[in-house]
C-alpha positions in Angstrom: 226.8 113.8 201.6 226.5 116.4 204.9 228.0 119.3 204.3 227.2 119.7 201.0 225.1 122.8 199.3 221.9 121.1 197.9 221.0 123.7 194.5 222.8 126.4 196.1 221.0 126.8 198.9 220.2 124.2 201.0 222.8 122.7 203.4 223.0 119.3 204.1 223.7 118.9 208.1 223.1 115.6 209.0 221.0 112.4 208.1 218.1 111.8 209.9 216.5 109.0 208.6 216.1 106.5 205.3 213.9 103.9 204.0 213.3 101.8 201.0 213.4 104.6 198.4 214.9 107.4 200.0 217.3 109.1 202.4 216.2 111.9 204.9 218.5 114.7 206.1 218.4 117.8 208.1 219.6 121.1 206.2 219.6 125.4 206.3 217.9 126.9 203.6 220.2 129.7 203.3 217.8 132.1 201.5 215.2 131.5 204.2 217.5 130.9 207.0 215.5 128.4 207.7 216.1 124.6 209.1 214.1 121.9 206.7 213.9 118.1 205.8 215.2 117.0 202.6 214.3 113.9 201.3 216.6 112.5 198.4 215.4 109.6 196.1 217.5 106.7 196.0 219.7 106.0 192.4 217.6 103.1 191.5 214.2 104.9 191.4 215.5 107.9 188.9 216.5 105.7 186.0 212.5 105.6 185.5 211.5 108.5 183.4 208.0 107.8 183.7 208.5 107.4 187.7 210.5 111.0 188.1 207.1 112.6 186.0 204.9 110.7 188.2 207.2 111.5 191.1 207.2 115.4 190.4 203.3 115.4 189.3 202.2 114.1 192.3 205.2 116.2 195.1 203.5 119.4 193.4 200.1 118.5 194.1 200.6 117.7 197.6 202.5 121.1 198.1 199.6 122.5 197.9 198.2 120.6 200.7 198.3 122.8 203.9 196.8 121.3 207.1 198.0 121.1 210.7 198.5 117.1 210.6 200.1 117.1 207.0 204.5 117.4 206.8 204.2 120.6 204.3 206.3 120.4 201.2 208.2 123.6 200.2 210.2 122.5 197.1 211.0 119.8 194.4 214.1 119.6 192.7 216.8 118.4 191.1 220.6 118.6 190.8 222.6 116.3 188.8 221.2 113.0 188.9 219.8 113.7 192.4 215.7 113.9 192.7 214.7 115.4 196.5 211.8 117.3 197.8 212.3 119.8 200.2 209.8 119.4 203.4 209.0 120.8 206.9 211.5 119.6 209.3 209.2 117.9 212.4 210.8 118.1 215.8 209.4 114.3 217.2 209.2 110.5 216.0 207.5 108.3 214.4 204.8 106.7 215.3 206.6 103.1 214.5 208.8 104.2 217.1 206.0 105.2 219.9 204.4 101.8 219.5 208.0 100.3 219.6 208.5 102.2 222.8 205.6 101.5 224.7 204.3 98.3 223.4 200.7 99.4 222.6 199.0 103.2 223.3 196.3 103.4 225.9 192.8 103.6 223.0 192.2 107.1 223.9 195.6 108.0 222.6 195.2 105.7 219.8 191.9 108.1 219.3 193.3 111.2 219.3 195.8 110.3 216.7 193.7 108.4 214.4 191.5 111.3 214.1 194.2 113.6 213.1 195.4 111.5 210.9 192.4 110.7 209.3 191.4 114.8 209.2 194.7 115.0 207.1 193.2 112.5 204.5 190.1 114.2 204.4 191.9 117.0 203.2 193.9 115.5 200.6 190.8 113.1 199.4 189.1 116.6 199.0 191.5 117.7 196.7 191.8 114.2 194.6 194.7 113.1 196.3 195.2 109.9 197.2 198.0 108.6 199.6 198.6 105.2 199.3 201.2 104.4 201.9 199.4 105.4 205.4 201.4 103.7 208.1 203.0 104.6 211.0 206.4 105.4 209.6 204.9 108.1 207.7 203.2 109.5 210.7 205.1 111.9 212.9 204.0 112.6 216.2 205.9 115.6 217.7 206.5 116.7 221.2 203.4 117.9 222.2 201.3 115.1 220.6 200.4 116.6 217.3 200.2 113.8 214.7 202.0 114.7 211.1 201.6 112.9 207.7 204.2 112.5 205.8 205.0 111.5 202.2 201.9 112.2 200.4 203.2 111.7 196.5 205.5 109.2 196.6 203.7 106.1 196.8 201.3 107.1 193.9 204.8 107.4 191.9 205.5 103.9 192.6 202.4 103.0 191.7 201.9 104.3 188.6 205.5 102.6 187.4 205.2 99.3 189.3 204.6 97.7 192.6 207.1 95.3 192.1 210.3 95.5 192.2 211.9 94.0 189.1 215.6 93.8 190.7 214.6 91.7 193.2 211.0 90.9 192.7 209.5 92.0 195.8 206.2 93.5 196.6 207.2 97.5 197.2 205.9 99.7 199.5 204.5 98.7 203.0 202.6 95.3 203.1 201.5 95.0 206.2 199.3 98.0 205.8 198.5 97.5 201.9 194.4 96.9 201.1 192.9 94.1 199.2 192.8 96.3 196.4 195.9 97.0 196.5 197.7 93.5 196.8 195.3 92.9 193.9 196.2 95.5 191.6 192.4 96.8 191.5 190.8 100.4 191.9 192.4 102.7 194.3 190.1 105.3 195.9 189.7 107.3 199.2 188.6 103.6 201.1 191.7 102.5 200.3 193.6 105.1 202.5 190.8 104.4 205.1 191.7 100.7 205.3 195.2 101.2 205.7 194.7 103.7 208.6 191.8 101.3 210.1 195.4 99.0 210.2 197.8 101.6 211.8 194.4 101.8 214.4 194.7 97.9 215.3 198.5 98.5 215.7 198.0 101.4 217.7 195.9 99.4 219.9 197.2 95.7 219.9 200.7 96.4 219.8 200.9 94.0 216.4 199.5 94.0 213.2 196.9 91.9 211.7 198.8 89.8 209.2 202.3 88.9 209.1 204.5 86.4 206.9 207.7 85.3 206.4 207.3 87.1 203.0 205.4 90.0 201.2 203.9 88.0 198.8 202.3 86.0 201.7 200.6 88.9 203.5 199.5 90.3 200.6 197.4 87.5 200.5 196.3 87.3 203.8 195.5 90.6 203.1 192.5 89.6 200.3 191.6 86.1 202.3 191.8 85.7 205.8 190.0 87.3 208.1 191.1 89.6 210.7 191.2 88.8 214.7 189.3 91.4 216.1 191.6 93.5 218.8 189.8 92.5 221.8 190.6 88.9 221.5 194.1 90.0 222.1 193.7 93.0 223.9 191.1 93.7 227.1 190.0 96.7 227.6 189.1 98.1 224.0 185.9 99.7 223.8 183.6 97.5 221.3 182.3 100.7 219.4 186.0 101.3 218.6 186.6 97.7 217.5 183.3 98.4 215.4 185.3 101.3 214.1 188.6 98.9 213.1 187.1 96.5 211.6 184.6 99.0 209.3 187.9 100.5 208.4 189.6 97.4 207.3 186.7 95.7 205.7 188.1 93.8 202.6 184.9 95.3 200.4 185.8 99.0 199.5 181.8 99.6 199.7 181.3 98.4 203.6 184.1 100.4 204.7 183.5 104.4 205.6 183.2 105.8 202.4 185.1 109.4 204.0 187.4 110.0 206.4 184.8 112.2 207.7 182.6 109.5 208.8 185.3 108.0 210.5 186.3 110.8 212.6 182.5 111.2 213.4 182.0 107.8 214.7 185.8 108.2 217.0 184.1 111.9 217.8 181.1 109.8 219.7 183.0 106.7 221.4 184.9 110.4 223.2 181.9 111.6 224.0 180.4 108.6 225.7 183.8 108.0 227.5 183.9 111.8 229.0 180.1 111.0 230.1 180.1 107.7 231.2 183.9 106.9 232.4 186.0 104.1 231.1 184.6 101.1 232.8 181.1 101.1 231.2 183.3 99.7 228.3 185.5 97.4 230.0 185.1 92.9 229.7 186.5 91.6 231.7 186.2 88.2 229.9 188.1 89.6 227.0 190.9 87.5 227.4 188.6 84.0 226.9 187.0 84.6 223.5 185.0 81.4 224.6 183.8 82.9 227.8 183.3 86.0 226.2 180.5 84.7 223.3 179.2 82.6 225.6 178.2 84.9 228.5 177.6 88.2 226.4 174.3 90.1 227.4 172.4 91.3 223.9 170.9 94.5 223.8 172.7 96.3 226.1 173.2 100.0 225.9 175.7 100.0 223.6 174.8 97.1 222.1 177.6 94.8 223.2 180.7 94.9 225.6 178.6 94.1 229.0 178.2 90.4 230.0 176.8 88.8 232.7 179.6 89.0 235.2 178.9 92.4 234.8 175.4 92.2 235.8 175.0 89.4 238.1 176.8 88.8 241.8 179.3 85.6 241.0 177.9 83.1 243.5 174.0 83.8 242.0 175.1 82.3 238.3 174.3 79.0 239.0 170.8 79.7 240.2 169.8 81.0 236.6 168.6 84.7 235.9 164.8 84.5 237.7 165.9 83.8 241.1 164.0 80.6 240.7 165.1 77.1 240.8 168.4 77.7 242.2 169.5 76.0 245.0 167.6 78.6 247.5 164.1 77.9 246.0 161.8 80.8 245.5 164.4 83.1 244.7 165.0 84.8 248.0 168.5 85.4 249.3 169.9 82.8 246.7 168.3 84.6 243.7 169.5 86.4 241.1 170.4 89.7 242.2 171.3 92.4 239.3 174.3 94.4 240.1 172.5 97.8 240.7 175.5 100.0 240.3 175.3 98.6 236.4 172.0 99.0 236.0 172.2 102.5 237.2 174.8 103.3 234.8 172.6 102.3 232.4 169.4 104.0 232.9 171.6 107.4 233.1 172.7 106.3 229.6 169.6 106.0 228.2 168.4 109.7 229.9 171.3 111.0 228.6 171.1 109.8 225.0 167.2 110.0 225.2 167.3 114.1 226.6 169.9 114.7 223.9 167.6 114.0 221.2 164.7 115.8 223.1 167.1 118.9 222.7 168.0 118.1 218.9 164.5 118.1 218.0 163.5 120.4 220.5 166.3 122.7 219.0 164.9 122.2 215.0 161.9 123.3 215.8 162.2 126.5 217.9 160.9 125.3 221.2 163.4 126.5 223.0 163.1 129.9 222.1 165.3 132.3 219.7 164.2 133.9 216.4 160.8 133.0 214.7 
């Protein structure tokens, strides 16, 4: 189909891409002289009447969606038997492809996009739009690292025709990123865009997803049932506020997850903020690899609640000895005793200054001692 004028005015170069229900190709508007994406449905989705309404409904709405981390949509149309939309062209790859490429992203990258990301949805839940099919094929990331989504209509077409596939019976749309509610066939809301992001984060970070299968059918389910191995178990490293984060997100109960995008992007906002302050290895275990070890040995209460056991806090050849520096094997706890590892400790008393002078300041802020108007 290159080379062909698209309703007299848009010219097919090349194809860039395809998918389940559609094919992607570069064109020139020639009234805007203009390079943009055009995205034609496949033959098999426009003998639906009911989907092509849906399909145009919802394509309007989101072309009235303008944010930087949204893939604007200029035009839907039609010519012949052919149903496209016409969309910004977005110089970079998908995020499918990043992860492909480098195995796993380093969590501060997996951040960074997440947040954009989830600042498009915010948008779109804002304005009742709900996307359905958040994964990381529909995200674009382009050169210099700004994160794009894409495809905002279509996958609230499908689902207002069918989710399955009556051809071939198969489970449409992407499974490995589909919520409970979903698989089930239950109430869709804002959460449910939420979880599925919460699942591009785990990928992000662990180089997998959560639930695989040797069919749909069978992650759907695992999707509703089993639980979910928590990132760290496969992945050191991973800062346990952000695998607080995940597994909020991807909560199987629509009301324990965030209930906005907002939130989210709050609690990503603070994990930043306490890396810029504190440096990476205040979150690091280094026991993250032994799950076993890992329970076993954790230190309650630290400052961040978890994430800091006691090889952190106590010199190796001291852990037999037991905590007082009594009883061990050098008596009454003198150069065999337990001996904190100071540097830790000092890390986390600047913590607690930190977080304790920063709410000094809040209140001190609210009400006026610091000076300013009265």
């Amino acid at each position: 189909m290159s080379n062909r004028l698209l309703a007299g005015r848009y010219e097919l170069i090349e194809k860039i891409g395809e998918g389940g229900m559609a094919v992607v190709y570069k064109a020139r508007c020639r009234l805007l002289n203009r390079y943009v994406a055009i995205k034609i449905l496949r033959p098999e989705f426009t003998k639906d009447e009911s989907f092509i309404d849906s399909f145009k409904k919802e394509s309007q709405a989101a072309a009235g969606l303008s944010h930087p981390n949204i893939v604007s949509v200029y035009d839907v149309g039609k010519e012949g038997n052919l149903h496209f939309i016409v969309m910004e062209l977005v110089e970079g790859k998908p995020l499918s492809q990043l992860i492909s490429e480098k195995g796993r992203l380093d969590y501060k990258e997996a951040i960074e996009i997440t947040k954009q990301v989830a600042s498009a949805l915010s948008l779109a839940h804002k304005n009742q739009i709900i996307h359905r099919d958040v994964k990381p094929h529909n995200i674009l990331i382009t050169s210099t690292g700004v994160a794009k989504l894409a495809d905002f209509g279509i996958a609230q077409a499908v689902s207002n025709s069918t989710m399955v596939d009556g051809k071939d019976n198969k489970v449409m749309g992407s499974v490995h990123y589909l919520s409970p509610e979903q698989a089930r066939g239950s109430y869709v809301d804002e959460r449910t865009d939420i979880y599925s992001l919460g699942i591009v984060l785990y990928e992000m970070l662990t180089g997998q997803v959560p639930f695989d299968g040797d069919n749909p059918i069978s992650i759907a389910l695992m999707h509703i049932n089993d639980p979910m191995t928590p990132p760290s178990r496969l992945v050191s490293g991973i800062p346990p506020q952000l695998e607080k984060v995940v597994l909020k997100a991807t909560d199987k109960y629509q009301n324990n997850r965030y209930s906005t995008a907002d939130e989210m992007i709050k609690d990503l906002d603070n994990i930043e903020f306490i890396t810029k302050v504190m440096g990476n290895k205040i979150f690091v275990d280094d026991s993250a690899q032994n799950p076993s070890v890992r329970e076993k040995e954790r230190v309650q209460g630290s400052v961040f609640g978890e994430g800091i056991d006691e090889k952190s806090i106590f010199p190796e050849e001291d852990r037999d000895s037991g905590h007082s520096g009594k009883g061990g094997k050098g008596g009454k706890g003198g150069k065999n005793g337990k001996r904190p590892n100071t540097r830790l400790i000092a890390i986390m008393v600047v913590a607690a200054v930190i977080v304790f002078g920063a709410g000094i300041f809040a209140l001190g802020s609210a009400m006026g001692w610091f000076g300013g108007d009265t």
